[in-house]
Biopython code that builds the backbone (N, CA, C, O; Angstrom):
import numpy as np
from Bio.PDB.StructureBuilder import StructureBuilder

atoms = [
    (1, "UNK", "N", (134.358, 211.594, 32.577)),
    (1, "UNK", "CA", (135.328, 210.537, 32.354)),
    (1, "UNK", "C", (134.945, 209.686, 31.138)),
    (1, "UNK", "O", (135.832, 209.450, 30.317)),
    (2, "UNK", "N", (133.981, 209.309, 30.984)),
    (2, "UNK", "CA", (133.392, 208.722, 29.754)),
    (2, "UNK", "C", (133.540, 209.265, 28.189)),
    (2, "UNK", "O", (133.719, 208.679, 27.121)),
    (3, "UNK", "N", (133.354, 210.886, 28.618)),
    (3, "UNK", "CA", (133.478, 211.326, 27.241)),
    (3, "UNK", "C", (135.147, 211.650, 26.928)),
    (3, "UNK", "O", (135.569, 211.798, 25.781)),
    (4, "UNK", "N", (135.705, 211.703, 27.720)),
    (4, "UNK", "CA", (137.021, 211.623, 27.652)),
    (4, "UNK", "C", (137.766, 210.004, 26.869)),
    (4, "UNK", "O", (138.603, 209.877, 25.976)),
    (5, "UNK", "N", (137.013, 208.979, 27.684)),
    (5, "UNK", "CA", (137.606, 207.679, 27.391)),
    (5, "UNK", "C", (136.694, 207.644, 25.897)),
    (5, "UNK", "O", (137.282, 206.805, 25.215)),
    (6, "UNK", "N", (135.889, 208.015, 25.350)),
    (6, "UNK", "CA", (135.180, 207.883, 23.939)),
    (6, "UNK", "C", (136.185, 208.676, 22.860)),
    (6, "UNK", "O", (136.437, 208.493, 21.669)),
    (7, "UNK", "N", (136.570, 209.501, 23.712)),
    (7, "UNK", "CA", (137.525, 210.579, 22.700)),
    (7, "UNK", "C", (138.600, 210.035, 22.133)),
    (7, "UNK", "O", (138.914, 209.834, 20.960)),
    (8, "UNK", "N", (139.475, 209.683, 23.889)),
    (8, "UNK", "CA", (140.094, 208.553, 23.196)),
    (8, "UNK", "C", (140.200, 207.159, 22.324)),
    (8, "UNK", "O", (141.173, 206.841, 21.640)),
    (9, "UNK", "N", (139.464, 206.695, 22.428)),
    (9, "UNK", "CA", (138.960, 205.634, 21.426)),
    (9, "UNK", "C", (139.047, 206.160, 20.438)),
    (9, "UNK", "O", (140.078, 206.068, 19.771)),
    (10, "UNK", "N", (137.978, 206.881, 20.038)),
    (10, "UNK", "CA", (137.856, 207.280, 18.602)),
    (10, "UNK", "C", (139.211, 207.837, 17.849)),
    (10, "UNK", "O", (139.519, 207.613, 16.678)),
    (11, "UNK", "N", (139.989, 208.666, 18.869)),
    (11, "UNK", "CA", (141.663, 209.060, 18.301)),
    (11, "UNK", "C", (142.297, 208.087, 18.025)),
    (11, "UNK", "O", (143.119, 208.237, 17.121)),
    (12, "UNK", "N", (142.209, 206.997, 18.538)),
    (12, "UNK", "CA", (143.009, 205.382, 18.618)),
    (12, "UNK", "C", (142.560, 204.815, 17.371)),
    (12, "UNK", "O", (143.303, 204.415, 16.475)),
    (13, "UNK", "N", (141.199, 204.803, 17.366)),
    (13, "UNK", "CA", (140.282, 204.216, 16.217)),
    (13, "UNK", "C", (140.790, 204.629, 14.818)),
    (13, "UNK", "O", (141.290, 203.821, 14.035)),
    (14, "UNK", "N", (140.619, 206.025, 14.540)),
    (14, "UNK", "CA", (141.151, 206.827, 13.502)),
    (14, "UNK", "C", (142.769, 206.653, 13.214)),
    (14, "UNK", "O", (143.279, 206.774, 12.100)),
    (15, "UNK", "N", (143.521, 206.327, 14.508)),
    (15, "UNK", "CA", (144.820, 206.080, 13.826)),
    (15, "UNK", "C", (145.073, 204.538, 13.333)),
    (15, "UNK", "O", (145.736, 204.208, 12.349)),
    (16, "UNK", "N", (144.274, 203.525, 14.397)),
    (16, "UNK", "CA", (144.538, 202.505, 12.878)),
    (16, "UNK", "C", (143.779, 202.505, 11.941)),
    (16, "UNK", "O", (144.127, 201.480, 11.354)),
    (17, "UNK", "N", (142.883, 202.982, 11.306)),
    (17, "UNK", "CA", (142.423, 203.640, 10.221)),
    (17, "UNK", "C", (143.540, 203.787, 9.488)),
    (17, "UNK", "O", (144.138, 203.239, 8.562)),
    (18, "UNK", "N", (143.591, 204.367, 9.942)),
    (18, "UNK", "CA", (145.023, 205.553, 8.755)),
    (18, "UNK", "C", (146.128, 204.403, 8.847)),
    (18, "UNK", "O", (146.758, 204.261, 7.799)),
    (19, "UNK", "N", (146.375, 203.817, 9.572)),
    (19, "UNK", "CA", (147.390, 202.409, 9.434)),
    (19, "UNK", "C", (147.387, 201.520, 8.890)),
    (19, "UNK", "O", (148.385, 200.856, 8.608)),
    (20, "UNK", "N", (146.245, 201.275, 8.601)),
    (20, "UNK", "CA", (145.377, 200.074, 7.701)),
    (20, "UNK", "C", (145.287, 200.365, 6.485)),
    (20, "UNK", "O", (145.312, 199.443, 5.670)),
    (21, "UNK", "N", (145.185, 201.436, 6.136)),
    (21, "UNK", "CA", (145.068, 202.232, 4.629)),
    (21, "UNK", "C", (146.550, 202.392, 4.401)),
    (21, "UNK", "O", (146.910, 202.209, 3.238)),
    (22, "UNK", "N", (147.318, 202.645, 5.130)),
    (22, "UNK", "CA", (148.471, 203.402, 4.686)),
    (22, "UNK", "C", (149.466, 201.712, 4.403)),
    (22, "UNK", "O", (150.561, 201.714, 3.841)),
    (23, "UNK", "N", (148.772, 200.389, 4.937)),
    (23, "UNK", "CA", (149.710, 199.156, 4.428)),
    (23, "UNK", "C", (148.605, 198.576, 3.765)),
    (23, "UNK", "O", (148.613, 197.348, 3.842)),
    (24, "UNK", "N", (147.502, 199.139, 3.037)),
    (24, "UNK", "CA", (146.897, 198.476, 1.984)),
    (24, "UNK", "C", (145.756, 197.946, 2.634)),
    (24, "UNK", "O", (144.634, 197.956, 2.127)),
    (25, "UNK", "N", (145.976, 197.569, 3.543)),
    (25, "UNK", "CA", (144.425, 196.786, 3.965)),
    (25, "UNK", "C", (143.266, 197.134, 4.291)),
    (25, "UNK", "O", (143.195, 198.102, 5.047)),
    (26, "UNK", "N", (142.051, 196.513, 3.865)),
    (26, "UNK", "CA", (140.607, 196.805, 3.862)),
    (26, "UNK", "C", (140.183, 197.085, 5.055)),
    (26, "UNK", "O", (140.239, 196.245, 5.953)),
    (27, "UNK", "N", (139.586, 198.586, 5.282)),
    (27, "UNK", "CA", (138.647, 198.329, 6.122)),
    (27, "UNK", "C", (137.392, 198.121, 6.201)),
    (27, "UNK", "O", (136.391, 198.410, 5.547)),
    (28, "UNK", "N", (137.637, 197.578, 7.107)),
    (28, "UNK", "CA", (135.626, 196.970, 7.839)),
    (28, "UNK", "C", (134.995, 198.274, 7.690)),
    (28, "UNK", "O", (135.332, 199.451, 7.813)),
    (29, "UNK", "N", (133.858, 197.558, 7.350)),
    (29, "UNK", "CA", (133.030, 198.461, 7.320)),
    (29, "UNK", "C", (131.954, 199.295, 8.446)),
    (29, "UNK", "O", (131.327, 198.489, 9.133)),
    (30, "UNK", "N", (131.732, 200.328, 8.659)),
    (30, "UNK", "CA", (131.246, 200.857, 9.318)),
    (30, "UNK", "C", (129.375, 200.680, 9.753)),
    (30, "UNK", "O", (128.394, 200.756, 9.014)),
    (31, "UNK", "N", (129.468, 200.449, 11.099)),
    (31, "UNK", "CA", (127.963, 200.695, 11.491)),
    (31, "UNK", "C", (127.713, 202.464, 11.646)),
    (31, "UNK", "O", (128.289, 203.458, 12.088)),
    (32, "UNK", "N", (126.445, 202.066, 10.955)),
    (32, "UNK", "CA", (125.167, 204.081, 11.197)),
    (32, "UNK", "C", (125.733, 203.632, 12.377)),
    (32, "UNK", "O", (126.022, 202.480, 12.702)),
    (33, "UNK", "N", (125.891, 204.935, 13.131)),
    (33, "UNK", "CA", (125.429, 205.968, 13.692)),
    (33, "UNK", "C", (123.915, 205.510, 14.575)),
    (33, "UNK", "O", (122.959, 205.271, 13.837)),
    (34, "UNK", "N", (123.683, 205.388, 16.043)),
    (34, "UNK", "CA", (122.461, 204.945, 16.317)),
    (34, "UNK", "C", (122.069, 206.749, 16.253)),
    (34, "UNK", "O", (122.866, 207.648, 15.985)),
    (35, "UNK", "N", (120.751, 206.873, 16.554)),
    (35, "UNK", "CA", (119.795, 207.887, 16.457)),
    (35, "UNK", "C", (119.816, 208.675, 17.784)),
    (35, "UNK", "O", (120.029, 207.810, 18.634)),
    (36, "UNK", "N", (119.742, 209.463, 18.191)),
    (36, "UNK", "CA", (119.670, 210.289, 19.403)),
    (36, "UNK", "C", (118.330, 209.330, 20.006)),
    (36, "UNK", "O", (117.277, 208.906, 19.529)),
    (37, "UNK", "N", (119.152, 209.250, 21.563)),
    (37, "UNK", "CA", (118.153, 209.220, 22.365)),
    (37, "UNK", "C", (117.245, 210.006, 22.892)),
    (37, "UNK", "O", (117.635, 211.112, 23.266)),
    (38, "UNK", "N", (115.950, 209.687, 23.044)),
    (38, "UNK", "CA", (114.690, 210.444, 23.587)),
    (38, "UNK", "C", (115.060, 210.865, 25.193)),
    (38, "UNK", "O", (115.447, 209.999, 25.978)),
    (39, "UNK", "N", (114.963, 211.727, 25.438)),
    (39, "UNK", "CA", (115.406, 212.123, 26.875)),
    (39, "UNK", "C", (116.647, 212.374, 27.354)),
    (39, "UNK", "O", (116.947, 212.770, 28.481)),
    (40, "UNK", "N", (117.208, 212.175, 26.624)),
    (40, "UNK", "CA", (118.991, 212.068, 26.895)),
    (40, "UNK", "C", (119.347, 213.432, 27.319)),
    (40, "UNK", "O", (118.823, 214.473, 26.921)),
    (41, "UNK", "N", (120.439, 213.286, 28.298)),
    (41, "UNK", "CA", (120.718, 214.815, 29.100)),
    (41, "UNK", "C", (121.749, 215.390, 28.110)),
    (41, "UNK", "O", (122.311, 214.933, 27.115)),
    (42, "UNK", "N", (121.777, 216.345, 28.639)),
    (42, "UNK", "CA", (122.882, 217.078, 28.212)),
    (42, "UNK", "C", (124.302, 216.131, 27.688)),
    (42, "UNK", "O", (124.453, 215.904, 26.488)),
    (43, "UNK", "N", (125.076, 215.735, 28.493)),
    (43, "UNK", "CA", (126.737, 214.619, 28.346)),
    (43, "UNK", "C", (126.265, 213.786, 27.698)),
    (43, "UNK", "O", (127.120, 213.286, 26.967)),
    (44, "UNK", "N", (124.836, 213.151, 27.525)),
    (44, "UNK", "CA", (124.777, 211.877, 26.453)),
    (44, "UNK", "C", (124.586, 212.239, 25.169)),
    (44, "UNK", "O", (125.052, 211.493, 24.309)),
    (45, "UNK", "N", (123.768, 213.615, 24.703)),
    (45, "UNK", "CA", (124.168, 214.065, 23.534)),
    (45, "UNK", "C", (124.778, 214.517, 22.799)),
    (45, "UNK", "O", (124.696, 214.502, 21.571)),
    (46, "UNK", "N", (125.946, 215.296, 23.922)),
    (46, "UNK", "CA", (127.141, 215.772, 23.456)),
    (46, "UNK", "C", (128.131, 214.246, 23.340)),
    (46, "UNK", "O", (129.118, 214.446, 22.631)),
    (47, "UNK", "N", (128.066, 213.036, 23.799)),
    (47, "UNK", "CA", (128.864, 211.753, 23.517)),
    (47, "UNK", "C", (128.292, 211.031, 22.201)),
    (47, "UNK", "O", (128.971, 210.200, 21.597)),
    (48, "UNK", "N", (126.648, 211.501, 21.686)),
    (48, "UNK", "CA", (126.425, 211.171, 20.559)),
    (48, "UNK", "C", (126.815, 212.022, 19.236)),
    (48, "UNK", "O", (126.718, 211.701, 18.051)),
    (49, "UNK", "N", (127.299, 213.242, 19.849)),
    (49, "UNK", "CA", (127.354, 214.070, 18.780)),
    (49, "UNK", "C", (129.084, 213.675, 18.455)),
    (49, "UNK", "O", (129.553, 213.809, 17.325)),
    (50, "UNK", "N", (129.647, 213.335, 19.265)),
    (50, "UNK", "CA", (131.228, 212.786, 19.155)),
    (50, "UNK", "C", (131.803, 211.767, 18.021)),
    (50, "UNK", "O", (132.742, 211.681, 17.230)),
    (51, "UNK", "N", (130.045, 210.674, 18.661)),
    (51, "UNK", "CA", (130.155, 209.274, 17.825)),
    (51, "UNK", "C", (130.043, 209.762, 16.682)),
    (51, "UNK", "O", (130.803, 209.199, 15.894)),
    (52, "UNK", "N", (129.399, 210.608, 16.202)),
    (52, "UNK", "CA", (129.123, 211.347, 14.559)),
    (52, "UNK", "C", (130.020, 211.627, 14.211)),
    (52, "UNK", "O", (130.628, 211.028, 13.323)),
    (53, "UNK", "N", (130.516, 212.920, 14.958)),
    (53, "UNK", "CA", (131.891, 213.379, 14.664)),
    (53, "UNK", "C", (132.976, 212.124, 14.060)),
    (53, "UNK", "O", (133.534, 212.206, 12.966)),
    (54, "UNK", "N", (133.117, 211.099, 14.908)),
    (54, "UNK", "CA", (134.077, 210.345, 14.891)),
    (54, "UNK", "C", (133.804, 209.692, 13.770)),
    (54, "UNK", "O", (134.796, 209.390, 13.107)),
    (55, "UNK", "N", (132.587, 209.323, 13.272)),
    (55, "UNK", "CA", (132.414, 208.330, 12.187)),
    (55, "UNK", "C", (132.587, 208.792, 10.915)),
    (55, "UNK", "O", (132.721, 207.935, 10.042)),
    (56, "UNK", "N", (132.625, 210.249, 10.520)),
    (56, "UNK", "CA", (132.455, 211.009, 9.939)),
    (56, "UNK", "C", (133.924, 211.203, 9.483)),
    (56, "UNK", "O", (134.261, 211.170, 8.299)),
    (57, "UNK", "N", (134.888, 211.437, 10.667)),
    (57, "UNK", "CA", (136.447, 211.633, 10.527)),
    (57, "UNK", "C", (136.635, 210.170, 9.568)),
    (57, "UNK", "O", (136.880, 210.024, 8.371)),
    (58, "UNK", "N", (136.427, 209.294, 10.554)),
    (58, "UNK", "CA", (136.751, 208.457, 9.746)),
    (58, "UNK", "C", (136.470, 207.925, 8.315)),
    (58, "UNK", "O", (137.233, 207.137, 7.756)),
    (59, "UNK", "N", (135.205, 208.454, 7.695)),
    (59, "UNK", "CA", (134.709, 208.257, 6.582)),
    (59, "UNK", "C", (135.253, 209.509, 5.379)),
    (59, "UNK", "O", (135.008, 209.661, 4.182)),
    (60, "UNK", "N", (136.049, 210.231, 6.317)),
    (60, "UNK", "CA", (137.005, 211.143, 5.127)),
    (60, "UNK", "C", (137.530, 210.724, 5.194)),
    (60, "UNK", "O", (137.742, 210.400, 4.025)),
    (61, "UNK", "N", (138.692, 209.905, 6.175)),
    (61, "UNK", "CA", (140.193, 209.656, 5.609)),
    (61, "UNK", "C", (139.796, 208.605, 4.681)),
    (61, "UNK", "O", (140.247, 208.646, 3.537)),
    (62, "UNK", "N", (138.874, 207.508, 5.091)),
    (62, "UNK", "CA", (138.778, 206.338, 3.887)),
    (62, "UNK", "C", (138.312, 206.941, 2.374)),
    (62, "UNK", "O", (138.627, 206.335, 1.350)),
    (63, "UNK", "N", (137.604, 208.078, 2.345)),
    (63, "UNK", "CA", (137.293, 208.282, 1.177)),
    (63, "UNK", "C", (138.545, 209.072, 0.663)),
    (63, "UNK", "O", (139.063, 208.844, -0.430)),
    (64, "UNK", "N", (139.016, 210.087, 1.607)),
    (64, "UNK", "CA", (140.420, 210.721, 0.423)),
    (64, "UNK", "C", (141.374, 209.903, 0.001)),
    (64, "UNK", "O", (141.992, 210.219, -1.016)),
    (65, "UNK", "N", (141.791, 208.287, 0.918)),
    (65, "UNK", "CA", (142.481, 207.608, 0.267)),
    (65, "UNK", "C", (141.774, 206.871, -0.769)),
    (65, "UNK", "O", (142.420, 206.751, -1.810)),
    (66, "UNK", "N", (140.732, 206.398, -0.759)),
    (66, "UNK", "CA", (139.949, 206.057, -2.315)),
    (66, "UNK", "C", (140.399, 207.064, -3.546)),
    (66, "UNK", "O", (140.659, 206.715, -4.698)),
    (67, "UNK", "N", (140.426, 208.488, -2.972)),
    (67, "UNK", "CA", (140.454, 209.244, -4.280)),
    (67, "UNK", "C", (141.691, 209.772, -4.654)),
    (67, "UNK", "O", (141.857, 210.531, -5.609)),
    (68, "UNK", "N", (142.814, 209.249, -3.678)),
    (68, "UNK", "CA", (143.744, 209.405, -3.714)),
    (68, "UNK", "C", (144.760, 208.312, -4.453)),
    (68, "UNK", "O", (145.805, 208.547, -5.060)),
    (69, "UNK", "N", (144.131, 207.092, -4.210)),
    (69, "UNK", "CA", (144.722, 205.646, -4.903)),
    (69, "UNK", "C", (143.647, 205.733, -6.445)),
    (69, "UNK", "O", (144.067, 205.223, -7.484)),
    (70, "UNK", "N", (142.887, 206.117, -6.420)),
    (70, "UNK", "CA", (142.654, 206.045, -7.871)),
    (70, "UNK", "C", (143.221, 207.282, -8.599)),
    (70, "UNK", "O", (143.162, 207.161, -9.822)),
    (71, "UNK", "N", (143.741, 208.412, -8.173)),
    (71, "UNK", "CA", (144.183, 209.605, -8.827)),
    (71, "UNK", "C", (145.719, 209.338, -9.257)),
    (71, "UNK", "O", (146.412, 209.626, -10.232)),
    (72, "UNK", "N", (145.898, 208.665, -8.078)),
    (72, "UNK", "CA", (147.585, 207.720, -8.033)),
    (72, "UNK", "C", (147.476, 206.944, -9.654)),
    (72, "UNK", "O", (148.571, 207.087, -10.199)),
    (73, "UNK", "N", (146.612, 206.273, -10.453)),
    (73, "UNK", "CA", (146.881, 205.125, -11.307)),
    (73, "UNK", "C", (146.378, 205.821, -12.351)),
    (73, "UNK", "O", (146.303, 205.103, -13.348)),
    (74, "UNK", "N", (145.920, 207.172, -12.567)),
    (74, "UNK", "CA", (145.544, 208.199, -13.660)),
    (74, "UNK", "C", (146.593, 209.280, -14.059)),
    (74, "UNK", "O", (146.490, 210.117, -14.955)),
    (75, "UNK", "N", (147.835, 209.036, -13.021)),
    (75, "UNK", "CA", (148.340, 210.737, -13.256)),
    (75, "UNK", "C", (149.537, 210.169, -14.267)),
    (75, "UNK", "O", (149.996, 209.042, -14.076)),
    (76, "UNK", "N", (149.942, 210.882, -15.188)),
    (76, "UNK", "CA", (150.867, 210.399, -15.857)),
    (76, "UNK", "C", (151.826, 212.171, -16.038)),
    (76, "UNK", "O", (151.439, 213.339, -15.986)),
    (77, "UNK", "N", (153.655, 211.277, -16.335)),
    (77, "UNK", "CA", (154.431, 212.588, -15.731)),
    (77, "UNK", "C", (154.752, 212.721, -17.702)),
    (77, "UNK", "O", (154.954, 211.781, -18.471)),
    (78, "UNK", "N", (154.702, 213.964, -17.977)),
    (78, "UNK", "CA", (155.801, 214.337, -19.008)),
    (78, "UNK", "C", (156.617, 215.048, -19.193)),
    (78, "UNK", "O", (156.532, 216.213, -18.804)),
    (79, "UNK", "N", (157.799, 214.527, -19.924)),
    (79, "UNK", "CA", (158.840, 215.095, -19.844)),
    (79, "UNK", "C", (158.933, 215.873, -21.564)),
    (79, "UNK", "O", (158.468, 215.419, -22.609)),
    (80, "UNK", "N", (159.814, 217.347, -21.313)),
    (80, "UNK", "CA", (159.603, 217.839, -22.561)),
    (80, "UNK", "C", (161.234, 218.340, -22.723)),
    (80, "UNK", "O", (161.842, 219.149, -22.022)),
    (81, "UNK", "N", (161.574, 217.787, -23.560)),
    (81, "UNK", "CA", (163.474, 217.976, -23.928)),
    (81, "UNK", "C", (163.405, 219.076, -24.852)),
    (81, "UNK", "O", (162.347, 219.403, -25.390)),
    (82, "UNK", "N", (164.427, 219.615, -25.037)),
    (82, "UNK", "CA", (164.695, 220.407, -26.110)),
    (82, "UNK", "C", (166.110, 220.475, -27.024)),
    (82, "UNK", "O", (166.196, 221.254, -27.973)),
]
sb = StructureBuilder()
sb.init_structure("model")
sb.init_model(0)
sb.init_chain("A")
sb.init_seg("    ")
for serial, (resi, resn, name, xyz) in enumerate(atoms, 1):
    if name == "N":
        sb.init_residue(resn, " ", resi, " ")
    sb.init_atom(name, np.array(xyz, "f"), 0.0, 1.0, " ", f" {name:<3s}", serial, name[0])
structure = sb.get_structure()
C-alpha cells in the first residue's frame, strides 16, 4: 500500500511539474535523493529506488523545458520567394 501511495504522489508530483513549467513558473528546487538504507528489506529498497526514479523523471522534464525555451528564442524561420 505504501509503494502504491508513493507512486502516486510522485505521478501527481510530476504533473504539477509539467503545470508549472507549462504557465511559466519556477520550480523549487529539488532535495538529493537520501542514500539507501543499511538493512533495508526488500519493499524499502524497491520504494527508494522509485524516489530516484521519480526525481530523475522529474529532472528531465525540467531540463527538456530549459532546452526547449532556450531553443524557442534561437530558432529563426526563412522564407524564400521566387
Amino acid at each position: 500500500l505504501a509503494l502504491r501511495r508513493a507512486s502516486a504522489q510522485g505521478q501527481a508530483e510530476l504533473q504539477r511539474v509539467v503545470e508549472q513549467l507549462r504557465n511559466g513558473e519556477p520550480v523549487a528546487a529539488r532535495r538529493p535523493s537520501p542514500p539507501t538504507t543499511p538493512g533495508a528489506d526488500a519493499f524499502d529498497l524497491l520504494g527508494q529506488e522509485m524516489a530516484r526514479a521519480q526525481e530523475a523523471s522529474v529532472a528531465a522534464v525540467v531540463q527538456a523545458s530549459q532546452l526547449f525555451s532556450s531553443a524557442g528564442n534561437e530558432q529563426k524561420v526563412e522564407v524564400f520567394v521566387n
